[in-house]
N, CA, C and O atoms as a Tripos MOL2 file, in Angstrom:
@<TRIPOS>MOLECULE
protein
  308   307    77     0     0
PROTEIN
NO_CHARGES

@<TRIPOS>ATOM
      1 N          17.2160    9.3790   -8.2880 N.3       1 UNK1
      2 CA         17.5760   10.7160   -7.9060 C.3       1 UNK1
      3 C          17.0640   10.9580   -6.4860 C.2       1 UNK1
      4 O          16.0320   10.3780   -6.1480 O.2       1 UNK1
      5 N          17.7790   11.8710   -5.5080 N.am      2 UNK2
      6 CA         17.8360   11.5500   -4.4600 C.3       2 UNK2
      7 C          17.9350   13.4290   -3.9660 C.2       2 UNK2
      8 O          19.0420   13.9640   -4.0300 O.2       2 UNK2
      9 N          16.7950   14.2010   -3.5400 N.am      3 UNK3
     10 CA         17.5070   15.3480   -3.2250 C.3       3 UNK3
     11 C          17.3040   15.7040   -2.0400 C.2       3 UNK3
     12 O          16.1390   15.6640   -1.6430 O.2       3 UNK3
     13 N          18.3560   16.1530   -1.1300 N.am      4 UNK4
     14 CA         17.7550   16.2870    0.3740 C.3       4 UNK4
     15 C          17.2050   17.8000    0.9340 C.2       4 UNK4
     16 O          17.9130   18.8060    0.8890 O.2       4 UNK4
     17 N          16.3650   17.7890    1.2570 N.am      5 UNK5
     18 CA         15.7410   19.0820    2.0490 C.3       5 UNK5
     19 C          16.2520   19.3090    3.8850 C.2       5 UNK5
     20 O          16.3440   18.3410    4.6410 O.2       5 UNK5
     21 N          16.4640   20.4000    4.2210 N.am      6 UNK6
     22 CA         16.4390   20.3500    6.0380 C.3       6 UNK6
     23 C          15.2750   21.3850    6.4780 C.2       6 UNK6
     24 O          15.0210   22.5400    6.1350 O.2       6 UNK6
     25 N          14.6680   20.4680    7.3940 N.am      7 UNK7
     26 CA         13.6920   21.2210    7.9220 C.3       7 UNK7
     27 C          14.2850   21.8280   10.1070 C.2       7 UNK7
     28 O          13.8020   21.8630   11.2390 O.2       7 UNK7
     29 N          15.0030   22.0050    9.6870 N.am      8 UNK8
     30 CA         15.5170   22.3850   11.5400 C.3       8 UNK8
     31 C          15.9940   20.7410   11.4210 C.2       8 UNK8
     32 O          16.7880   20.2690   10.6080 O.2       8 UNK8
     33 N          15.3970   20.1730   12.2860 N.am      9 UNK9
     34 CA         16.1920   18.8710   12.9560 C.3       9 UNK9
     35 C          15.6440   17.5840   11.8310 C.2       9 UNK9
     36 O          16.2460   16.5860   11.4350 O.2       9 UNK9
     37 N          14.5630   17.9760   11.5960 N.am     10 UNK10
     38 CA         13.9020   17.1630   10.3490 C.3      10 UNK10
     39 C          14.7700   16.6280    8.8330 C.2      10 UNK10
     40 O          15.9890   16.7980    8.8670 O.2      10 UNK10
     41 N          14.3880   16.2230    7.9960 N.am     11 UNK11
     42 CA         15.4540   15.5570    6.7000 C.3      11 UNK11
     43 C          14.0050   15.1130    5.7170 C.2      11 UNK11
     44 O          13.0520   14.3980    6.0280 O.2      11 UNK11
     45 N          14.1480   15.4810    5.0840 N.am     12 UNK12
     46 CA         13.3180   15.1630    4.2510 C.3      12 UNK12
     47 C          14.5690   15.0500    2.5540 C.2      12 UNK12
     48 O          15.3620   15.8610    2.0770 O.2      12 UNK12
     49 N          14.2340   13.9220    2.2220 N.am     13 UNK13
     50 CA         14.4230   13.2870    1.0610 C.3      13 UNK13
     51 C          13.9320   12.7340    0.0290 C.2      13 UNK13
     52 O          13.7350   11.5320   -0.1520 O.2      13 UNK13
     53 N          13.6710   13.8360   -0.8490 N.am     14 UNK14
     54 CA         12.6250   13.8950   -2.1850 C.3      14 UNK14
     55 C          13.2460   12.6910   -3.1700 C.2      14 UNK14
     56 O          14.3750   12.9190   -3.6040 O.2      14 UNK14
     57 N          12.8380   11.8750   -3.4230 N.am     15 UNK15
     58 CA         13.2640   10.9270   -4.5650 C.3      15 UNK15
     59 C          12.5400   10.9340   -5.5970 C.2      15 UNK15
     60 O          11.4100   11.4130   -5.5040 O.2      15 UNK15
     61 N          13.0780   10.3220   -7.0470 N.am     16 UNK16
     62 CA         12.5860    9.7610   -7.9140 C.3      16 UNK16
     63 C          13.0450    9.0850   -9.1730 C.2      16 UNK16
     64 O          14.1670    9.1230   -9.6780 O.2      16 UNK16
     65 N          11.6940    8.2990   -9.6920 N.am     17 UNK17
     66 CA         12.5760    7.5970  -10.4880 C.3      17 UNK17
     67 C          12.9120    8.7700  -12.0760 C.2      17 UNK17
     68 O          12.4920    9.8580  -12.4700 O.2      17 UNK17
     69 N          14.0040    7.6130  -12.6080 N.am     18 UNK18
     70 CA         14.2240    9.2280  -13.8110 C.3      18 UNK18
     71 C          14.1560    8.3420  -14.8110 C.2      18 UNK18
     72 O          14.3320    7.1650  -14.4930 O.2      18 UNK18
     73 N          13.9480    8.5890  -15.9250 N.am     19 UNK19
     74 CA         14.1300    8.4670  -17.2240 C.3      19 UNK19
     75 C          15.0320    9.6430  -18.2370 C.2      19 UNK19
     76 O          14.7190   10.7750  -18.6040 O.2      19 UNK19
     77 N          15.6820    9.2050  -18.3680 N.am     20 UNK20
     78 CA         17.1610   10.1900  -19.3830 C.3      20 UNK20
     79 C          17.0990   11.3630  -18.6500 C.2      20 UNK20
     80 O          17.1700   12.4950  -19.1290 O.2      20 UNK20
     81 N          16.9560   11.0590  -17.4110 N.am     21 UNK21
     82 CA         17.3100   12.5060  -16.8010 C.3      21 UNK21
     83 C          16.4070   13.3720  -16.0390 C.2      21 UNK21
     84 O          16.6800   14.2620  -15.2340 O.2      21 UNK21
     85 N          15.2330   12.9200  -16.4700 N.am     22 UNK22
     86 CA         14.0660   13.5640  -16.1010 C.3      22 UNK22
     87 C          13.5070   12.7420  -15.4240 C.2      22 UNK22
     88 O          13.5280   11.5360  -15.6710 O.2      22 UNK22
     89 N          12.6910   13.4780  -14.0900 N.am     23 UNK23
     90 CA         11.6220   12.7970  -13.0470 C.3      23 UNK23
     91 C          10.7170   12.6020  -13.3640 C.2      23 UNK23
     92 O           9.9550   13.4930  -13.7400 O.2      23 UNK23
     93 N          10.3810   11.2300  -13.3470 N.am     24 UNK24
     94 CA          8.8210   10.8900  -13.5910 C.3      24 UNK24
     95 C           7.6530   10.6640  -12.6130 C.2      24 UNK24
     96 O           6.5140   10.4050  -13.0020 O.2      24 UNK24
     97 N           7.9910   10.7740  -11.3810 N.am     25 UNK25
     98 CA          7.1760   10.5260  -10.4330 C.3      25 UNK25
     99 C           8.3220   10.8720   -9.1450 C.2      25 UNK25
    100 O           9.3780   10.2840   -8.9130 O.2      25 UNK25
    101 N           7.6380   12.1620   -8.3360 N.am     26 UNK26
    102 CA          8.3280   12.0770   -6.9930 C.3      26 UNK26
    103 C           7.7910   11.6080   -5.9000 C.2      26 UNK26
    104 O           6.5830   11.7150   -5.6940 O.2      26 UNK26
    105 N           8.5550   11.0720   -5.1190 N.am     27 UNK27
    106 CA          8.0000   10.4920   -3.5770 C.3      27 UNK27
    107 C           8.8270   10.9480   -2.7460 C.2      27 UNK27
    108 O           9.2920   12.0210   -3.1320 O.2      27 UNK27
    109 N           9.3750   10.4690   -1.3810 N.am     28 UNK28
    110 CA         10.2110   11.2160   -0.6030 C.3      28 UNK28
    111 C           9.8510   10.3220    0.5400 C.2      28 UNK28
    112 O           8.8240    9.6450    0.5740 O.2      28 UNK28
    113 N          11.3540   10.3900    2.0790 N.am     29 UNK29
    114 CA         11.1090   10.0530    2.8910 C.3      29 UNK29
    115 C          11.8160   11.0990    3.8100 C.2      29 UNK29
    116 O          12.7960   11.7520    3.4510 O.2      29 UNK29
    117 N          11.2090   11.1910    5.0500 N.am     30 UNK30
    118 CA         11.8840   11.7310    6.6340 C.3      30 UNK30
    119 C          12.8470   11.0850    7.2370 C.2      30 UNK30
    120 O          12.8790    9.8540    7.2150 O.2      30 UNK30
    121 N          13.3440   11.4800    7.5730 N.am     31 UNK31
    122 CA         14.4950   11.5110    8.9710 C.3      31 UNK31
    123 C          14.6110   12.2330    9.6520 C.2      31 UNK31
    124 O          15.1540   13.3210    9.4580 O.2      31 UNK31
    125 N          14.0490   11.7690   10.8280 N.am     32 UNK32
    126 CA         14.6330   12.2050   12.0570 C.3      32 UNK32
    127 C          14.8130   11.4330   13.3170 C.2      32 UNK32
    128 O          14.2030   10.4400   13.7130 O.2      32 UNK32
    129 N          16.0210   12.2730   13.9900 N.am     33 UNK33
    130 CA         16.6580   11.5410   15.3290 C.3      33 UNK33
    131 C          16.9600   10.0350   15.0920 C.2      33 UNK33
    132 O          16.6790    9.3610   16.0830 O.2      33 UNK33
    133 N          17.4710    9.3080   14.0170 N.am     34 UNK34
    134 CA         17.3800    8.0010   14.0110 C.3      34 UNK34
    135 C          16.0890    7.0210   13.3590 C.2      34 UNK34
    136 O          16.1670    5.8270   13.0730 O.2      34 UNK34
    137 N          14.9250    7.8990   13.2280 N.am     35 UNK35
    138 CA         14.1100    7.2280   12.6730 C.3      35 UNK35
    139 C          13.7240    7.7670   11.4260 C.2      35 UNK35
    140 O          13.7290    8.9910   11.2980 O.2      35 UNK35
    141 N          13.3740    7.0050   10.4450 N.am     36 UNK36
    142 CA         13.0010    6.5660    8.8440 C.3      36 UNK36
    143 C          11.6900    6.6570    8.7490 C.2      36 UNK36
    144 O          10.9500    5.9790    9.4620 O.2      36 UNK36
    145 N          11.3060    7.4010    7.9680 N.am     37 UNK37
    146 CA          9.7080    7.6250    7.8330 C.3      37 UNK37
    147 C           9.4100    7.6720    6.6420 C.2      37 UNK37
    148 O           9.3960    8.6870    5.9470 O.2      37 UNK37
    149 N           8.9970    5.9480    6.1230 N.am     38 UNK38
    150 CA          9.2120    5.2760    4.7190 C.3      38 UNK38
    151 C          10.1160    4.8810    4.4300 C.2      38 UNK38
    152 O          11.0630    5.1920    5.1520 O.2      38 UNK38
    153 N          10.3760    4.0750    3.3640 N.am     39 UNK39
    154 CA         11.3640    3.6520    2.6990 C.3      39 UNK39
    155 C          11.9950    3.6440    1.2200 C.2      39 UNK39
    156 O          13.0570    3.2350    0.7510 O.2      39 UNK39
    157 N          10.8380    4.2920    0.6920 N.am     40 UNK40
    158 CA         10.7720    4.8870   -0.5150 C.3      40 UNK40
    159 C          10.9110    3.6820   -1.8530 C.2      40 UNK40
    160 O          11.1750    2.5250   -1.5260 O.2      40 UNK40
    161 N          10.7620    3.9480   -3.0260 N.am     41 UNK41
    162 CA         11.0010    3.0170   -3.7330 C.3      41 UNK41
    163 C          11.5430    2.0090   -4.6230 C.2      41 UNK41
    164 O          11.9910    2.3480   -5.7180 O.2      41 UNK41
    165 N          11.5410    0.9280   -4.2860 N.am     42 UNK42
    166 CA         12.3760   -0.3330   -5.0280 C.3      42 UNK42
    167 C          13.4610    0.3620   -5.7770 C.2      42 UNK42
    168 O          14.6700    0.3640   -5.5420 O.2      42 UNK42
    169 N          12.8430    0.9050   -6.6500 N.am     43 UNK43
    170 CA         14.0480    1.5430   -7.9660 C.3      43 UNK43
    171 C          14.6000    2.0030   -7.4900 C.2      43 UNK43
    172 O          15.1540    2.3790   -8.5240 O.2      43 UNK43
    173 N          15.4220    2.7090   -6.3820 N.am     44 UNK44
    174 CA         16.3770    3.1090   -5.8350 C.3      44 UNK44
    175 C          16.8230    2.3850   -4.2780 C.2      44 UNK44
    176 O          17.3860    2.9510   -3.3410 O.2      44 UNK44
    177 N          16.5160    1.4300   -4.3400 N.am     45 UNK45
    178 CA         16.9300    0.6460   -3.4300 C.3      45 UNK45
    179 C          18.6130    1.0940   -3.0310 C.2      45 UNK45
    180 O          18.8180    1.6660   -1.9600 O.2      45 UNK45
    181 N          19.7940    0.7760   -3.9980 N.am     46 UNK46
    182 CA         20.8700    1.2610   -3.7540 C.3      46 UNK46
    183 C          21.2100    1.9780   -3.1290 C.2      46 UNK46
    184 O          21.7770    1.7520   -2.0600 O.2      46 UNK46
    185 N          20.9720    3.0730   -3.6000 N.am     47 UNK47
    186 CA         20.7070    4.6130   -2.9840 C.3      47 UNK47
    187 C          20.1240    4.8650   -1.5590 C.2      47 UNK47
    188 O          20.7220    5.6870   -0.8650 O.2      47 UNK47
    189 N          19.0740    4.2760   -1.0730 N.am     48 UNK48
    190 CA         18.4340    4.4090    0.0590 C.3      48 UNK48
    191 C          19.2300    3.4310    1.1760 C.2      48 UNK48
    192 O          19.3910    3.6650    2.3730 O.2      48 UNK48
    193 N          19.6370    2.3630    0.4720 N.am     49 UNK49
    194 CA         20.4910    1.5110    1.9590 C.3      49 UNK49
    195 C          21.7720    2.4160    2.0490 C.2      49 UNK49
    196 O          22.1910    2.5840    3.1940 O.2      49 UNK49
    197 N          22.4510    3.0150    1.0500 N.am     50 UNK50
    198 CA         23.4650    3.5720    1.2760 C.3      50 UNK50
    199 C          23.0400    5.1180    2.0830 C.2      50 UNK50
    200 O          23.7000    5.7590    2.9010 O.2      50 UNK50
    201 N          22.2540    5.2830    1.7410 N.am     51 UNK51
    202 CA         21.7590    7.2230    2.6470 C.3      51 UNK51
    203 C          21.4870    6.6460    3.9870 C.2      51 UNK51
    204 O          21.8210    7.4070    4.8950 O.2      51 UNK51
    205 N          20.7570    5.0370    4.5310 N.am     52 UNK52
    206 CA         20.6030    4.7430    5.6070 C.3      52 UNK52
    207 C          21.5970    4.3220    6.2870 C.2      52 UNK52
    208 O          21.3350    4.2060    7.4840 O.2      52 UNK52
    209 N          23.0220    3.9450    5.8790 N.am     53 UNK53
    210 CA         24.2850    3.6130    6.6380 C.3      53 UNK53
    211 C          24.8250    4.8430    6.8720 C.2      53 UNK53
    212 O          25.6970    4.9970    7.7270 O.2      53 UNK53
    213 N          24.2440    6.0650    5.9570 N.am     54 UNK54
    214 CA         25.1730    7.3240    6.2090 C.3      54 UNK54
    215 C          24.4080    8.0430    7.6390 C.2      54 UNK54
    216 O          24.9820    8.6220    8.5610 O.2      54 UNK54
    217 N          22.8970    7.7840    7.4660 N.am     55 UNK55
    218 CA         22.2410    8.7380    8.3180 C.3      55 UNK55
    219 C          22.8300    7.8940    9.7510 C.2      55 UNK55
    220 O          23.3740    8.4730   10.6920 O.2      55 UNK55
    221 N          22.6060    6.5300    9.6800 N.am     56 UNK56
    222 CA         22.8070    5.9770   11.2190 C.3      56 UNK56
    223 C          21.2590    5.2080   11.4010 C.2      56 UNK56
    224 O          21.1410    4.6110   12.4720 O.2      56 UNK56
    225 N          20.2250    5.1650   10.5970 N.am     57 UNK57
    226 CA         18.7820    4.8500   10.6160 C.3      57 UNK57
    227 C          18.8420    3.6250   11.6240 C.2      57 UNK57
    228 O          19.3070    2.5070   11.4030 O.2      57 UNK57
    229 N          18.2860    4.0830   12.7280 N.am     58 UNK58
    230 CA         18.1800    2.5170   14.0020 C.3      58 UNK58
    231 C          16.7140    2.1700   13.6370 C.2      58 UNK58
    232 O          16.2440    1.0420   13.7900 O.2      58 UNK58
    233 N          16.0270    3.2290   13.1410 N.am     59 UNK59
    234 CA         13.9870    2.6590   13.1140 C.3      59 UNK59
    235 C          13.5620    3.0190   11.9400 C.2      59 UNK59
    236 O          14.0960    4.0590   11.5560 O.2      59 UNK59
    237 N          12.5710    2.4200   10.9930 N.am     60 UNK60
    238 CA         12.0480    2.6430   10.2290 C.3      60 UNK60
    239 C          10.2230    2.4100   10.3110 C.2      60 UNK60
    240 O           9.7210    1.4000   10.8050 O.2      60 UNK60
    241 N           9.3990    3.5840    9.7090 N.am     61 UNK61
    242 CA          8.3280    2.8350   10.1110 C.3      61 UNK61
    243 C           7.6030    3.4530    8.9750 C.2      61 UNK61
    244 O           7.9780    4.4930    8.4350 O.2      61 UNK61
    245 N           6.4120    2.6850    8.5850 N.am     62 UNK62
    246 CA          5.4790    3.1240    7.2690 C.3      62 UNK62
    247 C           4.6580    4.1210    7.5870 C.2      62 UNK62
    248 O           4.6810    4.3590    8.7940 O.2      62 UNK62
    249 N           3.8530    4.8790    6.8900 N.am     63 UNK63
    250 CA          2.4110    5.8990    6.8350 C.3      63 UNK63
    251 C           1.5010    4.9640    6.1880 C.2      63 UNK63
    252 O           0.3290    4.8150    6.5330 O.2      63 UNK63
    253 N           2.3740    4.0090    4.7410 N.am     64 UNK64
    254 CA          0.8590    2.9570    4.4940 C.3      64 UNK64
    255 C           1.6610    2.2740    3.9160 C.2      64 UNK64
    256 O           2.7510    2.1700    4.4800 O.2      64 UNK64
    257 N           1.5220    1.7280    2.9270 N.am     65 UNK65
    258 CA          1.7250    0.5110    2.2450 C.3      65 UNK65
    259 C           1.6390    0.4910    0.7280 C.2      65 UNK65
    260 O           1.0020   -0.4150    0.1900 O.2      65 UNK65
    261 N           2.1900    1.3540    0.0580 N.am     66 UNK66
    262 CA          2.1790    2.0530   -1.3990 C.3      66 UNK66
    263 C           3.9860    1.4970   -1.6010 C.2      66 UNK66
    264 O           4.8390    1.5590   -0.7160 O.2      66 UNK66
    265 N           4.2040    0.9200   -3.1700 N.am     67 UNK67
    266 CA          5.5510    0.6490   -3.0030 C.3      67 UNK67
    267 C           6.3820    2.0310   -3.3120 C.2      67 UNK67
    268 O           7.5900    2.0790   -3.5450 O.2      67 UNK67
    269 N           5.7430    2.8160   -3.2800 N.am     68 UNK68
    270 CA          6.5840    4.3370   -3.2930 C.3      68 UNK68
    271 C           7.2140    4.8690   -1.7330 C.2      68 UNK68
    272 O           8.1880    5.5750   -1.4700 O.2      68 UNK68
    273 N           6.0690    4.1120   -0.7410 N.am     69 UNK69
    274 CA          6.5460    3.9810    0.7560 C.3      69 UNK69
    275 C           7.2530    3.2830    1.1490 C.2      69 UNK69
    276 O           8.1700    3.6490    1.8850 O.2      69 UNK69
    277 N           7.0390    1.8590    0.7400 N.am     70 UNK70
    278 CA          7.5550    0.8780    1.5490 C.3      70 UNK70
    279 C           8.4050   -0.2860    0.6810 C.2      70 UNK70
    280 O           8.5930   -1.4830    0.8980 O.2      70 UNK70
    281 N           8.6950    0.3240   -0.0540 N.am     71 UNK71
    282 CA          9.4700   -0.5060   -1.2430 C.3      71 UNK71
    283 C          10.8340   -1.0590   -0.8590 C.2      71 UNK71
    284 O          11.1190   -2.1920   -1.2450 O.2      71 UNK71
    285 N          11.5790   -0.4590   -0.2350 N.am     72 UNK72
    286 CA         12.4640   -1.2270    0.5110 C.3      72 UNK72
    287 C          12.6990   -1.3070    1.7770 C.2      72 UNK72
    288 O          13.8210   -0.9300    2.1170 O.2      72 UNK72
    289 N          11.7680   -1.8000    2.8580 N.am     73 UNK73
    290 CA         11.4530   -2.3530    4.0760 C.3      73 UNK73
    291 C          12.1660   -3.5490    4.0290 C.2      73 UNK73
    292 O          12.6990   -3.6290    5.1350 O.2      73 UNK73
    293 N          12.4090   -4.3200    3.5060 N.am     74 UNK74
    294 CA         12.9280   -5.8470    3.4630 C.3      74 UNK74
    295 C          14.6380   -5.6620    3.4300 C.2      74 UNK74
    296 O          15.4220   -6.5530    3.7580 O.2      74 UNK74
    297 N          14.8950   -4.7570    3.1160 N.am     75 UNK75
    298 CA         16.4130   -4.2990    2.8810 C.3      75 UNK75
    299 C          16.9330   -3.6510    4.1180 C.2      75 UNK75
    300 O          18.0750   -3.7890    4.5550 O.2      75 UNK75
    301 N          16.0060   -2.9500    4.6240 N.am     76 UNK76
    302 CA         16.2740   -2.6300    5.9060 C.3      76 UNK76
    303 C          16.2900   -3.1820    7.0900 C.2      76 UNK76
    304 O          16.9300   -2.8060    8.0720 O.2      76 UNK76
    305 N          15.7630   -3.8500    7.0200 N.am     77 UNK77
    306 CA         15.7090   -5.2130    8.3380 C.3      77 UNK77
    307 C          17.0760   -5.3770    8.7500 C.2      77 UNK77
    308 O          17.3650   -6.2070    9.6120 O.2      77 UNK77
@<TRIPOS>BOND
     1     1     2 1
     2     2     3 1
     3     3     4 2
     4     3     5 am
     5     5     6 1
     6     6     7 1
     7     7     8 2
     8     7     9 am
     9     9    10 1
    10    10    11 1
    11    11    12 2
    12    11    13 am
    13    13    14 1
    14    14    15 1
    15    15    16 2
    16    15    17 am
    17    17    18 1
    18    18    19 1
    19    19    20 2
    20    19    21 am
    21    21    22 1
    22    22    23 1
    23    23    24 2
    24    23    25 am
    25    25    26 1
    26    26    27 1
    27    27    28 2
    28    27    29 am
    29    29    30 1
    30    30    31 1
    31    31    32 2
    32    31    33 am
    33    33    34 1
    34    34    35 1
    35    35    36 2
    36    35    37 am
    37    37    38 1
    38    38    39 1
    39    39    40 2
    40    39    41 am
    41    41    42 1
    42    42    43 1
    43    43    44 2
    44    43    45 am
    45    45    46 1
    46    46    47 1
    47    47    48 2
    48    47    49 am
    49    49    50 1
    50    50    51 1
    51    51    52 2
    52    51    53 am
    53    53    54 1
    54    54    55 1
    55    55    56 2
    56    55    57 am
    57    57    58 1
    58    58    59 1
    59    59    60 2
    60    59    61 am
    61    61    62 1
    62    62    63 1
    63    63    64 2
    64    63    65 am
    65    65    66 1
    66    66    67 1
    67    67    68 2
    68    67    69 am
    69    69    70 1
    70    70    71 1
    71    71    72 2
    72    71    73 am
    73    73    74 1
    74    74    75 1
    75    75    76 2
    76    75    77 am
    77    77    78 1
    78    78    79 1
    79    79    80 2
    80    79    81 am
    81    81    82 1
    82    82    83 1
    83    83    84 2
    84    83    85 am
    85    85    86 1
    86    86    87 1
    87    87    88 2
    88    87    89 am
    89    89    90 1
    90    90    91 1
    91    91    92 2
    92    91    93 am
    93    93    94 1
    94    94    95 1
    95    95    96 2
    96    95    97 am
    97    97    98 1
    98    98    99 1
    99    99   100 2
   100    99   101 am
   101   101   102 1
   102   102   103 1
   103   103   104 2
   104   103   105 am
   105   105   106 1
   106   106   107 1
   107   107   108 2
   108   107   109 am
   109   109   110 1
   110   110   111 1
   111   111   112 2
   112   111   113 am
   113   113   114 1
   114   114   115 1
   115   115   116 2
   116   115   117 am
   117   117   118 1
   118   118   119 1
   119   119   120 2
   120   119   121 am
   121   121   122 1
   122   122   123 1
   123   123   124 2
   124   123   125 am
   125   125   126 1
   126   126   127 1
   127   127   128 2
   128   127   129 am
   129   129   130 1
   130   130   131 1
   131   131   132 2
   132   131   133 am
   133   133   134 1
   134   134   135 1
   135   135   136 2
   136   135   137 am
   137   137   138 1
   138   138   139 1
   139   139   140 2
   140   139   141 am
   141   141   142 1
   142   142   143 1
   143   143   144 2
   144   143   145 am
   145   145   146 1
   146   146   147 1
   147   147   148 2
   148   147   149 am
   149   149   150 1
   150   150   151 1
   151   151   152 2
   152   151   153 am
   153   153   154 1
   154   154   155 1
   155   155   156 2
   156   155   157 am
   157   157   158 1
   158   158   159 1
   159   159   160 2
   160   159   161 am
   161   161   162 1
   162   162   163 1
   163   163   164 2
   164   163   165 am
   165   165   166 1
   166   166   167 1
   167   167   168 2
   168   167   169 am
   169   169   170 1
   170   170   171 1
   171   171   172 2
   172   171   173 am
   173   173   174 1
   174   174   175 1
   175   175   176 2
   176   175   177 am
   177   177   178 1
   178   178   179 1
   179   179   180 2
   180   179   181 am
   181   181   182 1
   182   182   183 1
   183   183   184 2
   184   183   185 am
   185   185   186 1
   186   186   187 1
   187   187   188 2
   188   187   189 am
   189   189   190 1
   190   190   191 1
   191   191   192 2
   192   191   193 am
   193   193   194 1
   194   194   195 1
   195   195   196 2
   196   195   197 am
   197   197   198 1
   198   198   199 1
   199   199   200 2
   200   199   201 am
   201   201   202 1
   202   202   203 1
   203   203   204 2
   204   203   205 am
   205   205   206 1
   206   206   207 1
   207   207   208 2
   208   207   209 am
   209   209   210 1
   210   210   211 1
   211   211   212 2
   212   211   213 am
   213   213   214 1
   214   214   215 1
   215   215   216 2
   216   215   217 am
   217   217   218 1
   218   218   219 1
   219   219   220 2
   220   219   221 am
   221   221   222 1
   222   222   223 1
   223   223   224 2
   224   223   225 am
   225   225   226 1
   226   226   227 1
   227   227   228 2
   228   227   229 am
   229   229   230 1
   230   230   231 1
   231   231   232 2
   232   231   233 am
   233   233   234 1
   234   234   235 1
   235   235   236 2
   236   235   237 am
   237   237   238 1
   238   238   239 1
   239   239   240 2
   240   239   241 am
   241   241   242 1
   242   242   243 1
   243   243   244 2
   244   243   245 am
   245   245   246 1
   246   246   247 1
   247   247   248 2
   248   247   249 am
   249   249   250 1
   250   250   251 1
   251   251   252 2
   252   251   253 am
   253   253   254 1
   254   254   255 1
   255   255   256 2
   256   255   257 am
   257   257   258 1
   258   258   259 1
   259   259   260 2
   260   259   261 am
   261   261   262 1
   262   262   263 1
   263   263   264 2
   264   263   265 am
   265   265   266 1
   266   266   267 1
   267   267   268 2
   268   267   269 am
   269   269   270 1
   270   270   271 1
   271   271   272 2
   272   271   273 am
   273   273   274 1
   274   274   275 1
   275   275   276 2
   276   275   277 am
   277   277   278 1
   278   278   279 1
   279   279   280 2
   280   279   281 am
   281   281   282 1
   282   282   283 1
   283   283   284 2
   284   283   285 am
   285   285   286 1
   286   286   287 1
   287   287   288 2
   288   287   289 am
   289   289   290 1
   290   290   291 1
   291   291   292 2
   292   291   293 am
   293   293   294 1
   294   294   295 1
   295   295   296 2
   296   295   297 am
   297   297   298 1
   298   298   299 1
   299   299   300 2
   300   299   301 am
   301   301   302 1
   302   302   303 1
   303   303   304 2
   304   303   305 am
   305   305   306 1
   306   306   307 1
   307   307   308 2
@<TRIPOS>SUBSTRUCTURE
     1 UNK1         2 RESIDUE 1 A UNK
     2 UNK2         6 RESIDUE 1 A UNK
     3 UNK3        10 RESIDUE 1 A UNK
     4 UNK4        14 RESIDUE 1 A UNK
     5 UNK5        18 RESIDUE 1 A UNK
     6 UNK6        22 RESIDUE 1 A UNK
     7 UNK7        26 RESIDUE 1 A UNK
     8 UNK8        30 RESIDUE 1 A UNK
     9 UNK9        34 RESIDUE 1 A UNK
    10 UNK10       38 RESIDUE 1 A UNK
    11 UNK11       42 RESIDUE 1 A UNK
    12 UNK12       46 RESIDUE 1 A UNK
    13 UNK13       50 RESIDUE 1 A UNK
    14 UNK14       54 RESIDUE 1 A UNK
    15 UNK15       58 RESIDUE 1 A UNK
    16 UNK16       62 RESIDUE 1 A UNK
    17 UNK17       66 RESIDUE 1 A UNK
    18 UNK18       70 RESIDUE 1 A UNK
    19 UNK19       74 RESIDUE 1 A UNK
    20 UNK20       78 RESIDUE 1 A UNK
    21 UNK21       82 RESIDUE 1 A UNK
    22 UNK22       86 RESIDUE 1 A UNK
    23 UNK23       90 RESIDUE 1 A UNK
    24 UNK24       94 RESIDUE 1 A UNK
    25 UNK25       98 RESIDUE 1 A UNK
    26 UNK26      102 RESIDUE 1 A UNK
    27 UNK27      106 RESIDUE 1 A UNK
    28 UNK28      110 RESIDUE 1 A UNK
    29 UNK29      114 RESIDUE 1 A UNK
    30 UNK30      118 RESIDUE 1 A UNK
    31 UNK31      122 RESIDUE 1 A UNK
    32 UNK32      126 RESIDUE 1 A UNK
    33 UNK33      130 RESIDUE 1 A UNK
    34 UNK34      134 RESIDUE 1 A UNK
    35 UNK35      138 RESIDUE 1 A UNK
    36 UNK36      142 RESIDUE 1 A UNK
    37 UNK37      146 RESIDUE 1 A UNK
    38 UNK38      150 RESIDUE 1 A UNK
    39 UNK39      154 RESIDUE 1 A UNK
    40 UNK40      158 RESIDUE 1 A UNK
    41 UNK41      162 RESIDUE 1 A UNK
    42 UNK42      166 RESIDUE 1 A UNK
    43 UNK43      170 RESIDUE 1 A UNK
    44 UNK44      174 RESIDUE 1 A UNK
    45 UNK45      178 RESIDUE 1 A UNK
    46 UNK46      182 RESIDUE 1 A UNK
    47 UNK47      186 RESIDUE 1 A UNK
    48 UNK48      190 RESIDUE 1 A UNK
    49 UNK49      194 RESIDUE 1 A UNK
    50 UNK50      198 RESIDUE 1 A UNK
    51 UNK51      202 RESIDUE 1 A UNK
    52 UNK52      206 RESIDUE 1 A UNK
    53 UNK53      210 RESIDUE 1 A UNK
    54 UNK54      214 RESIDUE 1 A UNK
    55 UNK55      218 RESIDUE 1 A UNK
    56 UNK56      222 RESIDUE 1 A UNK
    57 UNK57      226 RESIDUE 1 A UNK
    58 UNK58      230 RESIDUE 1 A UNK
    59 UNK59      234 RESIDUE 1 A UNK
    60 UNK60      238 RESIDUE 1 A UNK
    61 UNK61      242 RESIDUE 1 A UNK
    62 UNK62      246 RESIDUE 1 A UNK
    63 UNK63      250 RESIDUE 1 A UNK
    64 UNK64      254 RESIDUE 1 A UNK
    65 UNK65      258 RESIDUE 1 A UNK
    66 UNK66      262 RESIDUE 1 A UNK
    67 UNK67      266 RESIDUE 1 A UNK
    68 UNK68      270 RESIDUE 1 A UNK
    69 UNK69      274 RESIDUE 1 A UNK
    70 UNK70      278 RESIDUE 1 A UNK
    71 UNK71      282 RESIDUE 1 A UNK
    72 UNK72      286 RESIDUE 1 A UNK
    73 UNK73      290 RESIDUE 1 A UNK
    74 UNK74      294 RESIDUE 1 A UNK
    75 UNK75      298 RESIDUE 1 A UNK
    76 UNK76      302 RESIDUE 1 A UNK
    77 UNK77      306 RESIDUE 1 A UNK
């Protein structure tokens, strides 16, 4: 699940994984101007390469190293 927020020029994109429907844990990533702030996690891998061909994402970069952050970095390359 994938829900998008706008902050003015900002993008924020609340994710999570679901079970029958329901969120079990949220995480989220930024966008702005071209750059990706996180990558959010594995379990929605699909979802996130496809929101990154829509946004135009030229940069991506981590805050740390949690696979809720950086779970699909390798996909993005």
């Amino acid at each position: 699940m994938i829900v998008p927020f706008d902050y003015g020029e900002v993008r924020f994109f609340r994710m999570a994984r679901t079970y029958f429907g329901w969120a079990s844990y949220w995480t989220g990533v930024y966008f702005v101007d071209g750059l990706l702030i996180d990558s959010g996690p594995p379990n929605l891998a699909r979802e996130v390469v496809a929101l990154c061909r829509e946004l135009g994402v030229r940069q991506c970069v981590t805050t740390h190293h949690h696979e809720d952050h950086s779970g699909n970095h390798r996909l993005l390359r």
